[in-house]
Residue, then its C-alpha position, 0 to 999 in steps of 0.5 A: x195383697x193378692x187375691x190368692x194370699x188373702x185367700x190362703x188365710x182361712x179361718x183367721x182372716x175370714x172369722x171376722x163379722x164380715x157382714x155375715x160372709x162365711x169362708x167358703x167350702x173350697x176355692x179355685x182362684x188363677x191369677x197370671x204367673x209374673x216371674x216374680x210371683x212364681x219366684x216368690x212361691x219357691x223362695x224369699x225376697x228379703x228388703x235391703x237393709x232387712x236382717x235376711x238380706x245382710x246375712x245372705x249377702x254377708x255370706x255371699x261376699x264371704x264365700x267359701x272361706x270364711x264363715x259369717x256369724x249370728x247371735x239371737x233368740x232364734x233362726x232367720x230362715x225358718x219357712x224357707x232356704x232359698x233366698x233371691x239378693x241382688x238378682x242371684x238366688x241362693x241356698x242357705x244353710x242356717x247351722x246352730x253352733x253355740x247356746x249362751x245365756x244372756x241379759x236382755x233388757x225392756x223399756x217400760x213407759x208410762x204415758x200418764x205416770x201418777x207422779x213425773x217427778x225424776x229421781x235419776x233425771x229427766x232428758x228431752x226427746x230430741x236429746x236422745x242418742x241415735x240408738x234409743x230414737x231408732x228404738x223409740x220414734x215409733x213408739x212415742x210418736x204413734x202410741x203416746x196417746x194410749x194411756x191405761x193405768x200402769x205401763x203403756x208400752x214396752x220395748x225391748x232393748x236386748x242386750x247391752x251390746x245391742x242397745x249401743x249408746x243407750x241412756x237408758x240400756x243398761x244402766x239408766x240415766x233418765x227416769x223421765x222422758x220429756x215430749x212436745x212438753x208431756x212428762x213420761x216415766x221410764x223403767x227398765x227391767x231385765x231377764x236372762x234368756x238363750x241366744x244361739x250362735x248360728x253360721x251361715x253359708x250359701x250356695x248360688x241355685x240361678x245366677x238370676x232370678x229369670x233362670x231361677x224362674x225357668x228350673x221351676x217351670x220345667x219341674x212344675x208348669x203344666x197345661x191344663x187342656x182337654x176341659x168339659x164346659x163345666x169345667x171351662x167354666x169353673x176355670x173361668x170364673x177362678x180367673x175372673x174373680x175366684x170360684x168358691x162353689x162345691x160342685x162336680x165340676x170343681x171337684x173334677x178340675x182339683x184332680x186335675x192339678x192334684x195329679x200334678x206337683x204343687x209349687x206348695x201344698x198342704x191335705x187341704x190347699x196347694x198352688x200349682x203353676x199351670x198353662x191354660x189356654x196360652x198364658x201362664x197362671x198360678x193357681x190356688x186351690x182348698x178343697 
């Protein structure tokens, strides 16, 4: 995690009893500007494999022609539509075009059930299809020892189609899940739910993310020069560590960058992207 990003939480990270450390009133902090770390402040990175990253380089391949679809609770690109895959940077238009109900399902598992017995029948972990381990590794390996009294953990399955060769989902099989020889009981639920059909098309913004990188610092870098001492020295200290003191100085030095357009910003907090002194920095500021 970045120094900045830690910052950039506030009051929800820093409310924990951290020894008695408090937020403090304002921050200065100027960290050296990769383009990568200027890229990602105007634009998402998705992992491959991950949903964004399918979606957009679906639509990518798809081209003009045809349009590439998506069926689910919600939209994908929701703080962002710029998007960086496979080193092109694109714009991506997230349309809605159709609402259905659907039937969704979650998996109930009691870790320490009061009765194991199977009613349906029981089946061994390794004997799981593929769908339900994908589902289920993480749950039954990293939380099998959390047991309260009733259900331990939920999962939620979705619909039919998406539980794919379940035994479970939509009709189960198996009451009982069987692991390293402890017995678990197993129930499923439904509920009906809104699903919103949406397409996708992209427009390529850089044929890389160098160029990407360059449109943003001739709208956004400036240079911070012509300083006091006082105000060298908040600099200085926001590079060596982060500056978190009210004072003139740091006042004066926030107008400075409030008079130019933040990379993001807020009433309260922004990020710039600044030249002081030969290198490139980006800079966060609360005030």
């Amino acid at each position: 995690m970045r120094r900045r990003e830690f910052l950039a939480g506030g009051t929800a990270l820093l409310a924990l009893p951290l020894a008695g450390c408090a937020h403090p009133p304002v921050v200065l902090d100027m960290e050296k500007a990769t383009p990568d770390r200027i890229a990602d402040e105007r634009s998402l990175a998705p992992d491959p494999g991950s949903e964004e990253y399918e979606v957009v380089a679906a639509a990518a391949e798809a081209g003009e022609n045809e349009s590439v679809t998506r069926s689910h609770r919600n939209d994908l690109f929701y703080d962002t539509d710029t998007v960086r895959v496979n080193n092109t940077v694109y714009e991506v238009s997230e349309t809605p075009i159709e609402t259905t109900e659907v039937t969704e399902y979650e998996l109930h598992i009691d870790f320490n059930p009061d009765d194991a017995t199977a009613t349906r029948g029981e089946i061994a972990y390794t004997d799981l299809p593929q769908a339900d381990k994908e589902l289920l590794d993480i749950v039954v390996t990293d939380e099998s020892k959390r047991t309260v009294d009733g259900v331990d953990i939920t999962v939620n399955y979705g619909t039919a189609a998406e539980a794919g060769d379940s035994v479970f989902v939509p009709d189960p099989q198996y009451d009982i899940l069987v692991y390293n020889g402890d017995r678990y009981r197993v129930t499923v639920t439904s509920q009906q739910s809104t699903r919103t059909t949406y397409r996708y098309d992209v427009t390529t913004v850089a044929d890389s993310v160098g160029a990407f990188v360059d449109r943003i610092r001739e709208q956004y870098r400036f240079t911070l020069s012509g300083l006091s001492a006082a105000e060298r020295d908040v600099v200085d200290d926001a590079i060596e560590g982060g500056y978190f003191e009210e004072s003139e100085a740091f006042q004066s030095v926030a107008e400075r960058f409030r008079a130019y357009d933040a990379l993001s910003r807020s009433d309260s907090y922004g990020t710039w992207l600044v030249r002081y002194e030969s290198t490139e920095y980006l800079a966060y500021i609360e005030w």
